[in-house]
PDB file of N, CA, C and O in Angstrom:
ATOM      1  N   UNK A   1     -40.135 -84.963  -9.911  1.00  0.00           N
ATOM      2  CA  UNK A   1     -40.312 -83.663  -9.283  1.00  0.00           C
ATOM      3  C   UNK A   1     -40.652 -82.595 -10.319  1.00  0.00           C
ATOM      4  O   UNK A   1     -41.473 -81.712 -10.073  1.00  0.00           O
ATOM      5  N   UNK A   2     -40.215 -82.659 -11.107  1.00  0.00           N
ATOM      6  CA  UNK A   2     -39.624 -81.010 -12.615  1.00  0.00           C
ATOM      7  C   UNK A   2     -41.384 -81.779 -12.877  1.00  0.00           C
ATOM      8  O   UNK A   2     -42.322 -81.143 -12.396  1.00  0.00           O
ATOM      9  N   UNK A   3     -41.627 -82.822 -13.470  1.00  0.00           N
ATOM     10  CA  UNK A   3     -43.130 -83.164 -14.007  1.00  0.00           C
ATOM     11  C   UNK A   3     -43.816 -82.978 -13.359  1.00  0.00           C
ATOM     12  O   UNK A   3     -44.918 -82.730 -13.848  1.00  0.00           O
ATOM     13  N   UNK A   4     -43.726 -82.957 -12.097  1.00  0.00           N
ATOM     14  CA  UNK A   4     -44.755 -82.967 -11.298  1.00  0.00           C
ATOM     15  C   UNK A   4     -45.531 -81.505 -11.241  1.00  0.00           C
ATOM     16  O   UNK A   4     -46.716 -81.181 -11.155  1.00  0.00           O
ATOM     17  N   UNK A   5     -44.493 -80.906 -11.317  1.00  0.00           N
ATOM     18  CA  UNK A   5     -44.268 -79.080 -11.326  1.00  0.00           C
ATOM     19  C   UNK A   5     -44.710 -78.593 -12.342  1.00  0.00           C
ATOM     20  O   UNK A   5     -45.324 -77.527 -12.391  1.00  0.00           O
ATOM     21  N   UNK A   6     -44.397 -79.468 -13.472  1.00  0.00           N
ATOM     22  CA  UNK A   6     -45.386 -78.925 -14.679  1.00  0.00           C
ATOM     23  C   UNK A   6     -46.597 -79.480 -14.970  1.00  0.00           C
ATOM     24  O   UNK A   6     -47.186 -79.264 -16.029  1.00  0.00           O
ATOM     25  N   UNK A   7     -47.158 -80.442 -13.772  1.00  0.00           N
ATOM     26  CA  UNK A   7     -48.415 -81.248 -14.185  1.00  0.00           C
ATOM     27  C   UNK A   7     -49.587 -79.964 -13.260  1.00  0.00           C
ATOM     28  O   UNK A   7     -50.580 -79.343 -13.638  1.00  0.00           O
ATOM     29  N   UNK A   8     -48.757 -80.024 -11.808  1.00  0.00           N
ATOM     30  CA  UNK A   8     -49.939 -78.645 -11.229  1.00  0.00           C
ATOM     31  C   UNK A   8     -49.713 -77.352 -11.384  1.00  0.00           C
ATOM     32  O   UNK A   8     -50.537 -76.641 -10.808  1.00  0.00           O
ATOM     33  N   UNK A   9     -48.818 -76.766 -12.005  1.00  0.00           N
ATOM     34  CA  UNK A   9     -48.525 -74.819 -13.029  1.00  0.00           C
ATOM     35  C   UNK A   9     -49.091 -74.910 -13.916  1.00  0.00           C
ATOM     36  O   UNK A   9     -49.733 -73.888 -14.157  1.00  0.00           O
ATOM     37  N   UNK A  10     -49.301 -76.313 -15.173  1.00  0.00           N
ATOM     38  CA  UNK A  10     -49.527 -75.809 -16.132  1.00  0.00           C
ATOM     39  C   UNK A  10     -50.165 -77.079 -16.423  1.00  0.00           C
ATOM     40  O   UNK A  10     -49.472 -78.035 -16.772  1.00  0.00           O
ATOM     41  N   UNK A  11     -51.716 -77.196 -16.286  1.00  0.00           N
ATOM     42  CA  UNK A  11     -52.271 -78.338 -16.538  1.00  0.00           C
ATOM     43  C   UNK A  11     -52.299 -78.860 -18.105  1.00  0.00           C
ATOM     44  O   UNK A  11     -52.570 -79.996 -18.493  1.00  0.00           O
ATOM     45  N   UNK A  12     -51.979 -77.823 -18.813  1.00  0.00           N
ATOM     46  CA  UNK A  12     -52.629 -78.672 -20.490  1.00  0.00           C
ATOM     47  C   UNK A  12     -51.431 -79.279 -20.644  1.00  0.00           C
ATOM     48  O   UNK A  12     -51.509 -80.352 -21.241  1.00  0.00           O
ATOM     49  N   UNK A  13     -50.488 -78.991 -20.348  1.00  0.00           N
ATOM     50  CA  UNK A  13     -49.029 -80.206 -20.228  1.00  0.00           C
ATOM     51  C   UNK A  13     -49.477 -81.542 -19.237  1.00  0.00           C
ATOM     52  O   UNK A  13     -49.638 -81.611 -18.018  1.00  0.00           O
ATOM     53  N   UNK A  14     -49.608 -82.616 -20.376  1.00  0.00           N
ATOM     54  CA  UNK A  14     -49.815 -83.988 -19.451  1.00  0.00           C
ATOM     55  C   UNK A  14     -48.479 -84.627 -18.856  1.00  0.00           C
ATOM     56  O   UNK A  14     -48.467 -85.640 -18.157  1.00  0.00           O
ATOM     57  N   UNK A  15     -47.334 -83.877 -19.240  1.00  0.00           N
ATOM     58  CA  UNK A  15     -45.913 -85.009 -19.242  1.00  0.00           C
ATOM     59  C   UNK A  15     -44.898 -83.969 -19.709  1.00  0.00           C
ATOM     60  O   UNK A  15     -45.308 -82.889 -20.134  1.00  0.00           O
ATOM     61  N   UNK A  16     -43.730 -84.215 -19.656  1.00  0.00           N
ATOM     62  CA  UNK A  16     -42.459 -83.688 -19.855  1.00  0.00           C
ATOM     63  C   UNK A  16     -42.468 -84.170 -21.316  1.00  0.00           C
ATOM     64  O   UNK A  16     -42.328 -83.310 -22.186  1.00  0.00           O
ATOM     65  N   UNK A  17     -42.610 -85.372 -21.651  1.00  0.00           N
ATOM     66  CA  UNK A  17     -42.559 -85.879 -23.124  1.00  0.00           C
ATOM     67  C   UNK A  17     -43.020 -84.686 -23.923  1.00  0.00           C
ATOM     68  O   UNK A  17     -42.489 -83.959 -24.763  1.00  0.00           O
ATOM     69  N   UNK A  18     -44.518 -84.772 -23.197  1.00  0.00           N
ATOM     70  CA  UNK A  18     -45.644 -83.964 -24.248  1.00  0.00           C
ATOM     71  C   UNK A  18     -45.205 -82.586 -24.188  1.00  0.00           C
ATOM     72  O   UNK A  18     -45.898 -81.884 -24.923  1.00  0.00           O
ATOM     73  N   UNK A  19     -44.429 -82.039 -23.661  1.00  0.00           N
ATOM     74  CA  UNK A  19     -43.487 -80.714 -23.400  1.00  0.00           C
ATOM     75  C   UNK A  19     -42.412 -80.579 -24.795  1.00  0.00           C
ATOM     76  O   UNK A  19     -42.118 -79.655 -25.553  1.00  0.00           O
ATOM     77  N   UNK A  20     -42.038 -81.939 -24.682  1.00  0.00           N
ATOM     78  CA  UNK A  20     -40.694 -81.683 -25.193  1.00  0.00           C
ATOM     79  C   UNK A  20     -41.216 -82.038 -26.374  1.00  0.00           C
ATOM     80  O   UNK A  20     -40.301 -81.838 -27.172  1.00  0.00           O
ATOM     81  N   UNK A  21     -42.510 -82.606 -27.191  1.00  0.00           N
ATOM     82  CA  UNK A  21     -42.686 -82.565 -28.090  1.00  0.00           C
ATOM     83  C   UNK A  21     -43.239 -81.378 -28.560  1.00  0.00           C
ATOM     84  O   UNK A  21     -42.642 -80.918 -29.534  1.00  0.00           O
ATOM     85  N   UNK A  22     -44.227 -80.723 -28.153  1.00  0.00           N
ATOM     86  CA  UNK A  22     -44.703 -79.231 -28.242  1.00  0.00           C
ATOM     87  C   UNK A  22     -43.325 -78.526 -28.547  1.00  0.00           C
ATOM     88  O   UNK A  22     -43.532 -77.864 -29.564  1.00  0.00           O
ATOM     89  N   UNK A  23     -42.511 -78.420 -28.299  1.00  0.00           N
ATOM     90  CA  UNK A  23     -41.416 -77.636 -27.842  1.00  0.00           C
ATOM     91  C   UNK A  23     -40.645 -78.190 -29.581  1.00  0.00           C
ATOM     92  O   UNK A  23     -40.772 -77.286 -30.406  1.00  0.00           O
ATOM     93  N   UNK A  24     -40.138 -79.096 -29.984  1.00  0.00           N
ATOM     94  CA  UNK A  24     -39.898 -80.458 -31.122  1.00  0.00           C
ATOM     95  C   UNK A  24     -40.467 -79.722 -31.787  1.00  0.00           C
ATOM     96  O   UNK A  24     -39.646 -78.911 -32.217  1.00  0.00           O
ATOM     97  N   UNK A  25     -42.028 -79.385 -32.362  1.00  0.00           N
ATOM     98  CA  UNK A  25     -42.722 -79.299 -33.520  1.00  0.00           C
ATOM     99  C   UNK A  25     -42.885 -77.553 -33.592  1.00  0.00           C
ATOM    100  O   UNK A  25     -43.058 -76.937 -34.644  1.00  0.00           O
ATOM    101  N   UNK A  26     -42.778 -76.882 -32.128  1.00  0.00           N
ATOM    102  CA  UNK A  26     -42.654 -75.883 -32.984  1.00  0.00           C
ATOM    103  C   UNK A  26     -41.449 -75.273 -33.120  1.00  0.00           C
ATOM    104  O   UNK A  26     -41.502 -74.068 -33.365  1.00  0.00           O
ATOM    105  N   UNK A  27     -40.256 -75.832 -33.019  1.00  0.00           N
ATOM    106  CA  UNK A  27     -38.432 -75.511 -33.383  1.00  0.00           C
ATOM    107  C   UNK A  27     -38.796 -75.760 -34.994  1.00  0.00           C
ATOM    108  O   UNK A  27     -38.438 -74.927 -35.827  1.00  0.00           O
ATOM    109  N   UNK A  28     -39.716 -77.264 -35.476  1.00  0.00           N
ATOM    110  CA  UNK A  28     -39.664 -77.370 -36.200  1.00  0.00           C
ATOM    111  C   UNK A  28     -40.008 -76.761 -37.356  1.00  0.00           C
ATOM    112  O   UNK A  28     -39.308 -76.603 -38.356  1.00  0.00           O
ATOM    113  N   UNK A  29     -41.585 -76.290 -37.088  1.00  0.00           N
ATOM    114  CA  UNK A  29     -42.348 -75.255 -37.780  1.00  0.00           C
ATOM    115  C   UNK A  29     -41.521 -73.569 -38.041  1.00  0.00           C
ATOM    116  O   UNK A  29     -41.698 -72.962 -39.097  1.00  0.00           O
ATOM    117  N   UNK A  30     -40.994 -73.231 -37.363  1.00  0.00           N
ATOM    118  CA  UNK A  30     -39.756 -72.149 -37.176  1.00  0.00           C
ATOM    119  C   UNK A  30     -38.824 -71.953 -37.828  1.00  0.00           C
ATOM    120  O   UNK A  30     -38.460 -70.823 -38.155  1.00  0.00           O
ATOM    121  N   UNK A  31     -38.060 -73.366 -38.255  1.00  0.00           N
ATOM    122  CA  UNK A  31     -37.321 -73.504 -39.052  1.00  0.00           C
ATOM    123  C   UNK A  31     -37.834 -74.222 -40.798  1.00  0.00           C
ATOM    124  O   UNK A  31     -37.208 -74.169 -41.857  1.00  0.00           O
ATOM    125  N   UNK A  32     -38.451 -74.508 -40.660  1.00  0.00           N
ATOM    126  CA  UNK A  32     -39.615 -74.371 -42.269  1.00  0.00           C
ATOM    127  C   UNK A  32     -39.930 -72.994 -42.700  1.00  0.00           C
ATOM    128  O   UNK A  32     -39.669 -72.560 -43.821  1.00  0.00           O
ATOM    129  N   UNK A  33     -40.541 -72.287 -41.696  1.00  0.00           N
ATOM    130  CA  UNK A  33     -40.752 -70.377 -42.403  1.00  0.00           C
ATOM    131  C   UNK A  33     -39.349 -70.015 -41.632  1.00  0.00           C
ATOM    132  O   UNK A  33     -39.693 -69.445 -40.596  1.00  0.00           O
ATOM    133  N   UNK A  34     -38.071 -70.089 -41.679  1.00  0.00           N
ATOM    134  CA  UNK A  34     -37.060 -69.241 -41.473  1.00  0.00           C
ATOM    135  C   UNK A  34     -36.459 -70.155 -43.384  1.00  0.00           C
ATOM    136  O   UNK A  34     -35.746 -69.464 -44.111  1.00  0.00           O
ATOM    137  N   UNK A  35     -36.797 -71.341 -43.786  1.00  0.00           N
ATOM    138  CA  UNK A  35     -36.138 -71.598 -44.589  1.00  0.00           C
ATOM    139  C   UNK A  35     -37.004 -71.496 -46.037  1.00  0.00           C
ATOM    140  O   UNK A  35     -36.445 -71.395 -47.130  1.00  0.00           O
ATOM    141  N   UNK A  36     -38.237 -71.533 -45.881  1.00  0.00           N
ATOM    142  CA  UNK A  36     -38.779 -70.933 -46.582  1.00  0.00           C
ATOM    143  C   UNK A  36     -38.985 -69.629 -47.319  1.00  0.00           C
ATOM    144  O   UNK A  36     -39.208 -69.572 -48.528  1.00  0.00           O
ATOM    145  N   UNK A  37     -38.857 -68.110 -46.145  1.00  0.00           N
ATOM    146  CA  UNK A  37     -38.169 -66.977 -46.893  1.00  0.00           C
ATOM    147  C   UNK A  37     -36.880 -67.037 -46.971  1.00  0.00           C
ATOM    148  O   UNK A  37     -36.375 -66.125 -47.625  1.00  0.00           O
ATOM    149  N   UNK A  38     -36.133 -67.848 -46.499  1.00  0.00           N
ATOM    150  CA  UNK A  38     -34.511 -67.911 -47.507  1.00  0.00           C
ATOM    151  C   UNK A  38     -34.430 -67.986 -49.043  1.00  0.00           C
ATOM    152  O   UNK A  38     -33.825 -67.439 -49.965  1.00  0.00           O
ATOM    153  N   UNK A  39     -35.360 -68.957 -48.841  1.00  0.00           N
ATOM    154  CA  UNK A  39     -35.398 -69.470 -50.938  1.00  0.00           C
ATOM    155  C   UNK A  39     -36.290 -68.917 -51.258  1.00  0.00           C
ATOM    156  O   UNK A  39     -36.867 -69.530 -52.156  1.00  0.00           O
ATOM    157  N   UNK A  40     -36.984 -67.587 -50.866  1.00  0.00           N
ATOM    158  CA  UNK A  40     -38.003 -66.665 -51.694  1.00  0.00           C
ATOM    159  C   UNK A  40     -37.333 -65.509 -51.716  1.00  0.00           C
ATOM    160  O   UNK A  40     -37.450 -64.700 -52.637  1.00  0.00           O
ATOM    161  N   UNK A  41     -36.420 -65.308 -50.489  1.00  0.00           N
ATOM    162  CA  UNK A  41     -35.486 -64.070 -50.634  1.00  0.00           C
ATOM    163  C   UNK A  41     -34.321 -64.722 -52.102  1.00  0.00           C
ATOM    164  O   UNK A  41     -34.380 -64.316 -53.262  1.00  0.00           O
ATOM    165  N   UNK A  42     -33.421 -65.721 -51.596  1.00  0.00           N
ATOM    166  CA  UNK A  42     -32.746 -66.011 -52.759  1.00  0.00           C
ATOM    167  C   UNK A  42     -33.241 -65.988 -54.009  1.00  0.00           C
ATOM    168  O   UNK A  42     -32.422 -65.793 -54.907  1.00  0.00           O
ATOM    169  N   UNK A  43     -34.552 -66.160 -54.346  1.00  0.00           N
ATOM    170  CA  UNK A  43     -35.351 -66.238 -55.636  1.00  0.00           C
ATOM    171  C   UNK A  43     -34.638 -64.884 -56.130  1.00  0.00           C
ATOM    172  O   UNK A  43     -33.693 -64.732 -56.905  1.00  0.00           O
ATOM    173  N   UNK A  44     -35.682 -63.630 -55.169  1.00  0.00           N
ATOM    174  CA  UNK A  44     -35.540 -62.537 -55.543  1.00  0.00           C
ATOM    175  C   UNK A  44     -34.503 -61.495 -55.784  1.00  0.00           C
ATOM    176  O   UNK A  44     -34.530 -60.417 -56.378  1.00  0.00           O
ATOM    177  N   UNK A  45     -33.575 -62.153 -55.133  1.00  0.00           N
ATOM    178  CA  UNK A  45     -31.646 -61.561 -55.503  1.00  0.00           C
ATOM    179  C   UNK A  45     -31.668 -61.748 -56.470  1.00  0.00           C
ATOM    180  O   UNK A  45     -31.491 -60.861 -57.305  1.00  0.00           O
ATOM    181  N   UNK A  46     -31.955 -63.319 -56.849  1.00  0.00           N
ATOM    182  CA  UNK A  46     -31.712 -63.504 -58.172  1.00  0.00           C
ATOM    183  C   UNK A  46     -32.448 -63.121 -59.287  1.00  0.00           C
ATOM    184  O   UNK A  46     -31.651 -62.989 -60.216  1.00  0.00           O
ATOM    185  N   UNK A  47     -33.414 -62.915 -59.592  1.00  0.00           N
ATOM    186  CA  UNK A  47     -34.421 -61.870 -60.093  1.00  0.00           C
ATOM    187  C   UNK A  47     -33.619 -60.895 -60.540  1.00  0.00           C
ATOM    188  O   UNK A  47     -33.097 -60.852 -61.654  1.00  0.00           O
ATOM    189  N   UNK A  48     -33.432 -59.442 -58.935  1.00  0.00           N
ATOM    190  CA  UNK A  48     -32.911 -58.368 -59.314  1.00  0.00           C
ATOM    191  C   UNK A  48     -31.725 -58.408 -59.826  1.00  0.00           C
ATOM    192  O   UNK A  48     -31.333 -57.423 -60.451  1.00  0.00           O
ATOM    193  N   UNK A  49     -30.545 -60.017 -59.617  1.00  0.00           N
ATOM    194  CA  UNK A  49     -29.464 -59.368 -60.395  1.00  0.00           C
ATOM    195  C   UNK A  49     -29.450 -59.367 -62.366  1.00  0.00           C
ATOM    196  O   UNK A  49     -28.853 -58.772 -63.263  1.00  0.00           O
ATOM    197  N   UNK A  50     -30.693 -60.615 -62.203  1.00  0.00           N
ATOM    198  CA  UNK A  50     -30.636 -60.809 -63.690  1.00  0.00           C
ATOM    199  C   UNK A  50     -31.056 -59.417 -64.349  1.00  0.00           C
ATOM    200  O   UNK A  50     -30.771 -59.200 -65.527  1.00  0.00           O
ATOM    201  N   UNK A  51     -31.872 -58.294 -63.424  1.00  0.00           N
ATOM    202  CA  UNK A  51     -32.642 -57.463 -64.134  1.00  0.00           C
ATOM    203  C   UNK A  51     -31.057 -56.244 -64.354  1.00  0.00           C
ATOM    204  O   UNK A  51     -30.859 -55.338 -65.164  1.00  0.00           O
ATOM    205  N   UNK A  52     -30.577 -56.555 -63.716  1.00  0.00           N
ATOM    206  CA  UNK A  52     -29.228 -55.284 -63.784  1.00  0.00           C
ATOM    207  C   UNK A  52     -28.574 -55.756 -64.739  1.00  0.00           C
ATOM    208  O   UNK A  52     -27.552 -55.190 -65.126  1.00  0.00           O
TER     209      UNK A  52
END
């Protein structure tokens, strides 16, 4: 039923899978640039404390 619902609302969804992978890769991508400026922010703490 729920697939079916997302096969005729929203055609470029072929499947619930293909949902839940779309959905998978970009949590994933999200959390790569949320952890990526962590360790460029941490860089730069550390930077400014060495400079004090």
């Amino acid at each position: 039923m729920f697939e079916h619902l997302l096969r005729s609302d929203l055609p470029f969804i072929k499947s619930v899978g293909d949902a839940n992978q779309k959905v998978r890769a970009a949590l994933s991508e999200a959390s790569y640039r949320y952890h990526s400026h962590n360790v460029g922010l941490s860089a730069y703490e550390a930077d400014l404390g060495v400079m004090m």
